[in-house]
C-alpha positions in Angstrom: 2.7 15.1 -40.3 1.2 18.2 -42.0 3.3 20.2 -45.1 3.8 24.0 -44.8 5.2 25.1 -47.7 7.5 27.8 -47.9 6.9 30.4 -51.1 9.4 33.2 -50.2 11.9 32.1 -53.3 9.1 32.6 -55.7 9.0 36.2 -54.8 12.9 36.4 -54.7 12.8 35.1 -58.4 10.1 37.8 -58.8 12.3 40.1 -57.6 14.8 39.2 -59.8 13.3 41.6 -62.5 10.0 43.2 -60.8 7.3 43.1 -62.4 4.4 39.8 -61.4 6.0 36.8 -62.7 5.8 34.5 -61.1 2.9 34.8 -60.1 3.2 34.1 -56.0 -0.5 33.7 -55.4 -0.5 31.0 -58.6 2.4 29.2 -56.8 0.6 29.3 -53.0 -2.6 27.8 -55.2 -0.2 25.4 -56.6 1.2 24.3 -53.4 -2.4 24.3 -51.5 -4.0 21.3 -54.7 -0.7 19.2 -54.5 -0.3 17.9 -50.5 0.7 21.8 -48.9 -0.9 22.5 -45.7 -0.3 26.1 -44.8 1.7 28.3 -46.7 4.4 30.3 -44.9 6.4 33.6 -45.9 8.8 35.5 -43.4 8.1 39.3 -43.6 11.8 40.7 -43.4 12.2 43.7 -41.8 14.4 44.9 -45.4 11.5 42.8 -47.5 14.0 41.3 -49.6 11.4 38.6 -51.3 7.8 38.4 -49.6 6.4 41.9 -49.5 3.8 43.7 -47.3 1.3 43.3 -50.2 2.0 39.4 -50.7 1.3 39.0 -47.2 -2.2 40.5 -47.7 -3.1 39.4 -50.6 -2.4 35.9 -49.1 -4.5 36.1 -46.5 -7.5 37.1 -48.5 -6.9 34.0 -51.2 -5.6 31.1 -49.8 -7.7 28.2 -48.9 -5.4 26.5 -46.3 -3.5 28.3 -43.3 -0.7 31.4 -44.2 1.9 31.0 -41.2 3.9 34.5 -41.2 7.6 34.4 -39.7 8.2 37.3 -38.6 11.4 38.6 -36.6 10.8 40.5 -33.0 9.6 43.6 -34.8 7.0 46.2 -33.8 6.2 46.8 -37.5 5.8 43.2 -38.3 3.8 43.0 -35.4 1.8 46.0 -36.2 1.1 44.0 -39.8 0.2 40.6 -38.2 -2.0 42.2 -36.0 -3.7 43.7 -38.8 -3.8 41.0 -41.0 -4.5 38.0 -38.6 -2.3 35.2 -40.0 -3.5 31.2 -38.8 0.1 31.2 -37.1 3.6 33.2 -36.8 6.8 31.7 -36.4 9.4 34.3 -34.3 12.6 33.8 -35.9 15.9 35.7 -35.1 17.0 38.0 -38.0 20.3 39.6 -39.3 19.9 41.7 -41.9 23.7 40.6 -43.6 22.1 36.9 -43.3 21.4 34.7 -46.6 19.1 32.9 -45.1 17.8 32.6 -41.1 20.9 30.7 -39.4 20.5 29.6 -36.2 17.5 29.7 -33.6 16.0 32.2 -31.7 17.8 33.1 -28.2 14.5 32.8 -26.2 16.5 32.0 -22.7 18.4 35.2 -23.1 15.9 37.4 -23.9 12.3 35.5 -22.2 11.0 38.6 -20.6 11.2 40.5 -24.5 10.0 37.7 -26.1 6.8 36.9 -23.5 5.9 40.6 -23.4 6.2 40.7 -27.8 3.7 37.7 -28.2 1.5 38.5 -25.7 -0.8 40.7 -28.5 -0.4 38.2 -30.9 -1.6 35.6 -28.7 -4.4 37.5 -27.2 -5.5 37.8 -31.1 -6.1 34.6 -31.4 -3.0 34.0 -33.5 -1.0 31.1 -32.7 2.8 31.3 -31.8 5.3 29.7 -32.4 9.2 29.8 -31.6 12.4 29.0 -34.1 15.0 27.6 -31.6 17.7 25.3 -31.2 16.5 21.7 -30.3 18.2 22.8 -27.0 16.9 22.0 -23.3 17.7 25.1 -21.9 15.8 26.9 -25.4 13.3 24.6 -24.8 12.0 24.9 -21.5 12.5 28.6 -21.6 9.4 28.7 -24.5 7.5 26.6 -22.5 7.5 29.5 -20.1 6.8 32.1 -22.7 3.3 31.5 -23.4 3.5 30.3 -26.7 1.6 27.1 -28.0 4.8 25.6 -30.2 8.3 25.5 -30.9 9.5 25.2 -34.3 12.9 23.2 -34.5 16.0 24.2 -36.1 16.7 21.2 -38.1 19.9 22.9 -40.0 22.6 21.1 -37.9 20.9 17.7 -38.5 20.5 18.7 -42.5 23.8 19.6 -42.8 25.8 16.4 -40.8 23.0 14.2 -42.6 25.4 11.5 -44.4 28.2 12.1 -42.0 29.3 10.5 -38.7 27.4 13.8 -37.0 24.4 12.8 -38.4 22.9 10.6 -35.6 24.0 13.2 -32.9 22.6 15.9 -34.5 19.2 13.8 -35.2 18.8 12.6 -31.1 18.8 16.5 -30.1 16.2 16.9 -32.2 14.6 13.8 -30.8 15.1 14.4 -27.2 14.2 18.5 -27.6 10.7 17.2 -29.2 10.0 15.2 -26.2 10.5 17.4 -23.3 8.6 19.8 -25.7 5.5 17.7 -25.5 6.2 17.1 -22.1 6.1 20.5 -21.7 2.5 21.3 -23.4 4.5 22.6 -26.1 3.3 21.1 -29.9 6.0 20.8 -32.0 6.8 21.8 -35.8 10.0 21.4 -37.5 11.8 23.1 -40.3 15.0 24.4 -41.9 17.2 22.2 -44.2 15.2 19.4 -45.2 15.1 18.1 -47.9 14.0 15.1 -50.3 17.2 12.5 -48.8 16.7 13.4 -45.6 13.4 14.3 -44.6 12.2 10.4 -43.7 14.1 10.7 -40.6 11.4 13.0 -39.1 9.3 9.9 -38.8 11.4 9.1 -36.2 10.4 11.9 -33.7 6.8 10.5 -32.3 4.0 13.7 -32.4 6.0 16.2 -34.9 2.7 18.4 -35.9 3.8 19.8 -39.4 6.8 20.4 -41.5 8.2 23.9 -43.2 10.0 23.3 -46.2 10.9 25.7 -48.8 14.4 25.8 -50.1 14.7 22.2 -51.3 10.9 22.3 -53.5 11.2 25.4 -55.3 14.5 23.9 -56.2 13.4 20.7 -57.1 10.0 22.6 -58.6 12.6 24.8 -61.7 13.3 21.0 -62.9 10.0 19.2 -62.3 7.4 21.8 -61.6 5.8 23.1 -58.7 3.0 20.5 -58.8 5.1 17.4 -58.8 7.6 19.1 -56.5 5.1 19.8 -53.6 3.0 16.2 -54.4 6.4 14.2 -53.9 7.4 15.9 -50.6 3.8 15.7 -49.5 4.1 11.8 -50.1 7.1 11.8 -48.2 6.1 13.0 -45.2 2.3 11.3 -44.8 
């Protein structure tokens, strides 16, 4: 499995005070030399951490892959198609949200969500979806046109430990393999963390992991380096 690492809360601490510290492109640099595979930042539509400018200054720097999740927005879209990130990652979005919580309703909406990739795709940028690991989620991406699905691994992070825990871990199992049956290569993302990221092993083919939340959390105790280095380890 491959590493995306997830930089947004370096610009939220950024934020914190304005100004350039930290420095995000230091961090992505960080992440790339210690195990990172891509880098990914979501573009909000209220730019509450990664900015417009972050995003394009990424793309011009990094030496890996920036993956750009991005919520079903014509001026994110405008911005993606300017900027031509490796991937995007559609994600729903609610603008009272901490953080994204739940996956995107592609069944209910396939016709909007088709027609909205469709320039992205025809770019050359690859797509992929944030859902549920859900059949009906699934097989509804499949029809979309998009070459991934990203699963929500929330409910499996939180029931981790508990007696949800293997439940929540076989629809994540059994979503990635009608996935694949599908055509559909499949990432992974939301939750994970250091105790319970070895599970992922588990599901044959997952393609790469997004993790954020747990190593710039891990990174204010350790550093960024070690932070990124240990998770990379993990997941090899």
């Amino acid at each position: 499995m491959l590493l995306g690492v997830n930089i947004d809360h370096v610009a939220t601490l950024r934020n914190a005070r304005g100004g350039f510290e930290p420095d995000l492109l230091k961090a992505a640099d960080i992440c790339e030399e210690n195990g990172g595979t891509s880098i990914t930042t979501h573009l909000r539509e209220d730019r509450r951490h990664i900015k417009d400018e972050d995003v394009c200054n990424l793309i011009k720097t990094i030496k890996t892959k920036l993956n750009l999740e991005m919520a079903i927005a014509d001026d994110i879209q405008k911005i993606a198609l300017e900027i031509k990130p490796h991937s995007i990652c559609l994600v729903p979005e609610k603008r009272q949200e901490v953080t994204t919580e739940g996956g995107l309703d592609v069944a209910g909406q396939l016709d909007r969500v088709s027609e909205f990739i469709k320039p992205l795709l025809n770019a050359g940028i690859i797509v992929s979806l944030f859902i549920d690991p859900d059949e009906e989620q699934v097989k509804a991406s499949a029809k979309t046109g998009a070459q991934f699905i990203e699963m929500h691994t929330g409910a499996y992070a939180g029931a981790f430990g508990s007696q949800n825990e293997e439940d929540e871990f076989l629809k994540l199992k059994d979503a990635a393999k009608l996935a694949q049956q599908l055509g559909l290569k499949v990432n992974a993302g939301h939750g994970l963390n250091y105790e319970n990221v070895h599970r992922m092993h588990e599901i044959p083919g997952l393609y790469e992991l997004n993790i954020g939340h747990s190593i710039i959390s891990r990174a204010v105790f350790t550093g960024l380096a070690e932070a990124v280095h240990k998770m990379a380890e993990l997941i090899k």
